[in-house]
C-alpha positions in Angstrom: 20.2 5.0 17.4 18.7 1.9 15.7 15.2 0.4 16.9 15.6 -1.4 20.0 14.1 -5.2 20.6 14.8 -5.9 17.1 13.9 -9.3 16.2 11.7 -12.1 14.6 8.2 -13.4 16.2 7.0 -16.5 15.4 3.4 -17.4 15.8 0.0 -18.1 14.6 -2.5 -15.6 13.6 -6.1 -15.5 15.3 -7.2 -12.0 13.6 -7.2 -8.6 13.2 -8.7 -5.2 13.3 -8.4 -2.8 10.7 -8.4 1.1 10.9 -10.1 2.9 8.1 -10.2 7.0 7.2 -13.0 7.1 9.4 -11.5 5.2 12.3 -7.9 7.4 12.6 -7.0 10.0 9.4 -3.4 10.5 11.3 -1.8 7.3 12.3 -3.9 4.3 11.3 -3.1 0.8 11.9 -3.4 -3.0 11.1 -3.8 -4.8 14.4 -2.8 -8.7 13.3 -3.2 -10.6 16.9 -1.4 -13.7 17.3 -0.6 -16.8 20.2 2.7 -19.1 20.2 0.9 -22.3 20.9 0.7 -24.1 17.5 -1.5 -26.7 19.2 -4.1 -24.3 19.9 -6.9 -22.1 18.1 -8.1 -20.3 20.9 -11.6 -17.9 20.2 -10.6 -14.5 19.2 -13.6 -11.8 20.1 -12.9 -8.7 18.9 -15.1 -7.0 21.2 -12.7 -7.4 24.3 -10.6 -4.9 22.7 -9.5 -2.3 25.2 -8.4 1.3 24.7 -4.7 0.6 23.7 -6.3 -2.2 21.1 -5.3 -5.6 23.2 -7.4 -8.4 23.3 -6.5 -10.6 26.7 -4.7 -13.8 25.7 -3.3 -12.2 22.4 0.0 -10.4 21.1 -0.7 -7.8 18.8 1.3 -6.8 15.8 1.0 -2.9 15.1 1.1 -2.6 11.5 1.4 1.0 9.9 -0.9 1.7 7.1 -0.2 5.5 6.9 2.9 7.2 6.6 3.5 10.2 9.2 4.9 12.3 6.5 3.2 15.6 5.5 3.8 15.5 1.7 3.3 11.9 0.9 1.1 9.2 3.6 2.1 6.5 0.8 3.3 2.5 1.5 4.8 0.8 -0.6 4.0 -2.7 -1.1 5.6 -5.5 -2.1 5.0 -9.6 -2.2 7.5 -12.2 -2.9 5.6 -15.3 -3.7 8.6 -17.6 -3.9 9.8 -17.0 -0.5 10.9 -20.8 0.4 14.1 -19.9 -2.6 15.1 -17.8 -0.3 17.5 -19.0 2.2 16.5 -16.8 5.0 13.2 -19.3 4.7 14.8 -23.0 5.9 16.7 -20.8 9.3 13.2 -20.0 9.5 11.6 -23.1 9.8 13.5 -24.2 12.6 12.9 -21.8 14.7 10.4 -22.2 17.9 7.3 -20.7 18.6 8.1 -16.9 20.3 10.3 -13.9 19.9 14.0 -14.2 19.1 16.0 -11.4 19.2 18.3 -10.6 15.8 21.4 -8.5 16.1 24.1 -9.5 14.7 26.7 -9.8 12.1 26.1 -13.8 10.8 23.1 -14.9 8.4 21.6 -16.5 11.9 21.6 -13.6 14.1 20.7 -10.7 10.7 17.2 -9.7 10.5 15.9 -8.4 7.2 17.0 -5.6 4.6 15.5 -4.2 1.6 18.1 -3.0 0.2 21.1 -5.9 0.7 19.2 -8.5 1.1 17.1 -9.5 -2.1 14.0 -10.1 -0.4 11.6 -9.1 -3.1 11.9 -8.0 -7.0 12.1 -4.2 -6.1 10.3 -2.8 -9.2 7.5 -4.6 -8.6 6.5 -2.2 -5.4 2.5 -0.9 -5.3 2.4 3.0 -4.1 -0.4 2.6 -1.9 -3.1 5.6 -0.1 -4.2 4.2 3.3 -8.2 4.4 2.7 -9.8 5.1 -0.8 -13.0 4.9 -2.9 -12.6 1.7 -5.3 -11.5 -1.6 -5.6 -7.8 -3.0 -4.9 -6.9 0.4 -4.6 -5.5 1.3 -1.3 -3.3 -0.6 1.5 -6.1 -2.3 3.4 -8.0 -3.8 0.1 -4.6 -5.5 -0.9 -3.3 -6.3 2.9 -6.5 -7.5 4.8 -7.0 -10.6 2.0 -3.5 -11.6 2.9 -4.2 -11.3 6.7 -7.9 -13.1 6.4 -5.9 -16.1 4.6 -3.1 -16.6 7.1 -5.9 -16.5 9.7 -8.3 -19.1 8.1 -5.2 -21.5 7.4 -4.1 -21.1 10.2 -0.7 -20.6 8.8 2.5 -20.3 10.5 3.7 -16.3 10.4 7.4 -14.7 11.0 7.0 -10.9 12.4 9.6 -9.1 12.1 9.8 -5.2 14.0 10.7 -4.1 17.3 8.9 -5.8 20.6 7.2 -3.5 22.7 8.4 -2.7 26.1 5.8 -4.4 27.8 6.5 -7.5 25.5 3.1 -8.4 24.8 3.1 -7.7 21.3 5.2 -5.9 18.3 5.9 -2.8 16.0 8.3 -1.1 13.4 6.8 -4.0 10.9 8.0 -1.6 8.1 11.6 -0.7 6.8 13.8 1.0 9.4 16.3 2.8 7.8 16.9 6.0 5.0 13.9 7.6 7.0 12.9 11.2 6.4 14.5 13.7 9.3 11.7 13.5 11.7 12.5 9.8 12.0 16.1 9.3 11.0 16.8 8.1 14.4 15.6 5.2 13.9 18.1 4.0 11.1 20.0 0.8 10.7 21.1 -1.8 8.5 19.3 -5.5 9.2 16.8 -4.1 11.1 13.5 -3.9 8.9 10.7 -5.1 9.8 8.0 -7.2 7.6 5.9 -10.6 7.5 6.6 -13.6 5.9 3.8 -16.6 5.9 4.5 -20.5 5.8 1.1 -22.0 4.3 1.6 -25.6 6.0 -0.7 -27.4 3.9 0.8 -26.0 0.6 4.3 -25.2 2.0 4.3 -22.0 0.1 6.4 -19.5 1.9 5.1 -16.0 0.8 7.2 -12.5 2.2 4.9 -9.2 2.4 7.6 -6.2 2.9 6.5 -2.2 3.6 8.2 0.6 3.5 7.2 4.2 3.1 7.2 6.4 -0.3 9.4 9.2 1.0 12.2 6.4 2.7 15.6 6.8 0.6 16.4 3.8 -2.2 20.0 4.1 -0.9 21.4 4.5 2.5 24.8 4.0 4.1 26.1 0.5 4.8 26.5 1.1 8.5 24.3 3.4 9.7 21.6 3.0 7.4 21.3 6.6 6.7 20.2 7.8 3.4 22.8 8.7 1.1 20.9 10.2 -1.9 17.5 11.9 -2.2 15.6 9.6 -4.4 13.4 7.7 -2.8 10.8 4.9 -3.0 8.2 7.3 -4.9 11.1 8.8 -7.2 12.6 5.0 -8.0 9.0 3.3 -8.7 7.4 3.4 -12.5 4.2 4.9 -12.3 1.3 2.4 -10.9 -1.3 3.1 -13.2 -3.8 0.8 -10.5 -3.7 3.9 -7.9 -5.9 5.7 -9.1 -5.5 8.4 -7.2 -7.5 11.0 -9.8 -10.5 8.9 -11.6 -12.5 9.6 -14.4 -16.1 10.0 -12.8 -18.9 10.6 -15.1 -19.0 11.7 -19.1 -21.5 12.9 -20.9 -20.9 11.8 -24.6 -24.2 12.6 -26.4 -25.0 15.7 -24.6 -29.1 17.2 -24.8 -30.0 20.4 -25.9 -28.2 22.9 -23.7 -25.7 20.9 -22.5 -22.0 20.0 -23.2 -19.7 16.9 -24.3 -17.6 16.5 -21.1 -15.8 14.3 -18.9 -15.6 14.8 -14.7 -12.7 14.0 -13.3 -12.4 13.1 -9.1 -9.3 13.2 -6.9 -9.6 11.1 -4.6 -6.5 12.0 -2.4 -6.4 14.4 0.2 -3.6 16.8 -1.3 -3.9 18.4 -4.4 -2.7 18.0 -8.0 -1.7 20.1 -10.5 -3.2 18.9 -14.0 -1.0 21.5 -16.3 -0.5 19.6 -19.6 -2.5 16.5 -18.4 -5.0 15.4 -21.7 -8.0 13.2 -22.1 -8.0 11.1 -25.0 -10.4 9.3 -27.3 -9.6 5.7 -28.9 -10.3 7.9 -32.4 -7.5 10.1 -31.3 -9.5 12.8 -30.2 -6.9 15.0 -27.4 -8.4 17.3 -24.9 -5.7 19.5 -23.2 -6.6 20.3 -19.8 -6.6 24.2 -18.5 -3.6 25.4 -17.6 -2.4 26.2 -14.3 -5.4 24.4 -13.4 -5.6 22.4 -9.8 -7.8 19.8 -8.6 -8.4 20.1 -4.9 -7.9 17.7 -2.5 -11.0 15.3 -3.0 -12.2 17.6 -5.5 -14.6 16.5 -8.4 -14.4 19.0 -11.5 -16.4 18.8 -15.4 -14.6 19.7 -17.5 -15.5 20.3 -21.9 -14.2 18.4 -24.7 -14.9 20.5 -27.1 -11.9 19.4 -29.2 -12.2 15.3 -27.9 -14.4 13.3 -29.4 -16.1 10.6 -28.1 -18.0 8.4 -29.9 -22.0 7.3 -29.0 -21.1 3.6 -30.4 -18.9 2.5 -27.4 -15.2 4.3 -26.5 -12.5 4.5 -24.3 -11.6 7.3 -22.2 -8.0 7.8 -21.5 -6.4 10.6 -18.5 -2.7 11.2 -19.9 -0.5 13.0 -17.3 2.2 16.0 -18.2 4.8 13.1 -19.0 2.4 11.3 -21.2 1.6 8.8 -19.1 -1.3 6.7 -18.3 -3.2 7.9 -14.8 -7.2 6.1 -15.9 -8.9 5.0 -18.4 -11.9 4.0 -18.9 -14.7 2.7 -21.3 -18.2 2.5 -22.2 -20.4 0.3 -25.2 -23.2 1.8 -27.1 -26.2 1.0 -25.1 -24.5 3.5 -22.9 -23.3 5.7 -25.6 -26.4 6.1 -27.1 -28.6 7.8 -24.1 -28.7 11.6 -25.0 -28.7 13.8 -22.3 -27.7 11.4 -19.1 -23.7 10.9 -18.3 -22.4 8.1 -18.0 -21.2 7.3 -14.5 -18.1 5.1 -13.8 -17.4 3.0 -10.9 
């Protein structure tokens, strides 16, 4: 059956705590708390959190940041700046302060779809890790700037998920329908979840949708149940921002004993295969990888370059997967080129 207490919350954020790696590796979340009183900024103190992460005189907003699926923890991530040409934005407006519940067959009473309701330009989606090493690389570094904003403005927000039972706060802020097995109970059409913001002093309406990689691009009309196997990871062009294996170190004018060679990091906790992957110079120097060879989960590994170039005047360094795409690249100028027997180290 669908989610139940679908609907849309309206409110005004007062802050949030984030999860990290360190906090919970299995199921981490965004807490976004929030009060229905426009005419109010009451103090939020994170330290009256309890043990199921309320704050007294708050609603909280569970936001996943990890998927619960074995093979890929991914989000996807999308933002639709232009919200207000939407015309889901003007029903919004109107709408008083507190939870409404949405299901129904009329633009009033629909809540939000990603796939029938053109709420975002769906190529544009980020494949997104939960926690990792680096800048603007992961969920929380491209989420919590978004959250700090709306809190700061003090902007008027639109959650839309399922209410907890106890009604003091909200969850399922993620798409709800062409789930893996383990969750395909929760299907439905109209039923997703997501945020959008109204900036008051700008009147910029701004939509922030997430779904998980391994949900299905296509799903049935009624009961929202997948219908073919590709999904959010298979539909997506490769996001060359991820990341998710880096180039680490080089050593490009190597001392006496020592080797040209560039250390590669994965920084994901599964492994890859790097069969046919190749590490390029800007000269066109091309460095096939071993074969057969796999990088551990959060493994770091040197490997030579005997046949790869790389020049002690400045270069670029380029990782190439099997279907000749772009995973990293990176570069370095001569002062750094030019230091014989210390690699240089990339951030």
């Amino acid at each position: 059956m669908p989610v139940t207490n679908y609907g849309v919350w309206k409110a005004r954020a007062a802050g949030s705590i984030v999860e990290s790696h360190a906090d919970d590796r299995r199921s981490p979340h965004l807490s976004l708390y929030y009060h229905e009183d426009p005419n109010a900024n009451p103090d939020f103190d994170p330290s009256l959190r309890d043990d199921n992460n309320n704050i007294p005189g708050f609603f909280r907003a569970a936001i996943n940041i990890k998927s619960g699926h074995r093979q890929d923890s991914r989000l996807v991530y999308w933002v639709n700046g232009d919200f207000e040409q939407h015309r889901m934005a003007e029903r919004l407006d109107n709408l008083p302060f507190g939870f409404r519940p949405l299901r129904g067959a009329t633009d009033e009473t629909r809540g939000l779809d990603y796939i029938r309701g053109n709420l975002f330009n769906t190529p544009s989606g980020r494949r997104l890790f939960h926690d990792l090493p680096g800048p603007d690389n992961d969920i929380i570094e491209v989420l919590q700037p978004e959250i700090d904003d709306i809190v700061e403005k003090q902007a008027d927000i639109y959650l839309f998920g399922a209410r907890f039972g106890s009604n003091d706060g909200i969850h399922d802020v993620h798409m709800n329908q062409g789930n893996a097995r383990q969750w395909k109970n929760d299907d439905g059409v109209f039923q997703d979840g997501g945020l959008v913001i109204h900036r008051k002093d700008s009147n910029q309406w701004v939509g922030i949708f997430l779904a998980f990689a391994s949900q299905a691009v296509h799903t049935d009309n009624r009961s929202g149940h997948a219908i073919s196997s590709m999904t959010w990871d298979n539909f997506l062009l490769p996001d060359i921002i991820e990341n998710a294996v880096v180039i680490k170190e080089a050593y490009v004018n190597p001392g006496p004993g020592q080797s040209r060679s560039v250390t590669l990091s994965n920084l994901m906790n599964r492994r890859v295969p790097l069969e046919n992957w190749t590490i390029h110079s800007s000269a066109g120097g091309r460095q096939l990888l071993p074969l057969d060879y796999i990088l551990a989960a959060r493994g770091t590994e040197l490997f030579e370059v005997p046949d790869c170039p790389l020049s002690t005047d400045g270069d670029i360094i380029t990782l190439v997967n099997e279907e000749g795409l772009k995973v990293v690249g990176v570069s370095y100028n001569r002062t750094q080129g030019s230091r014989q027997g210390s690699p240089i180290v990339f951030r």
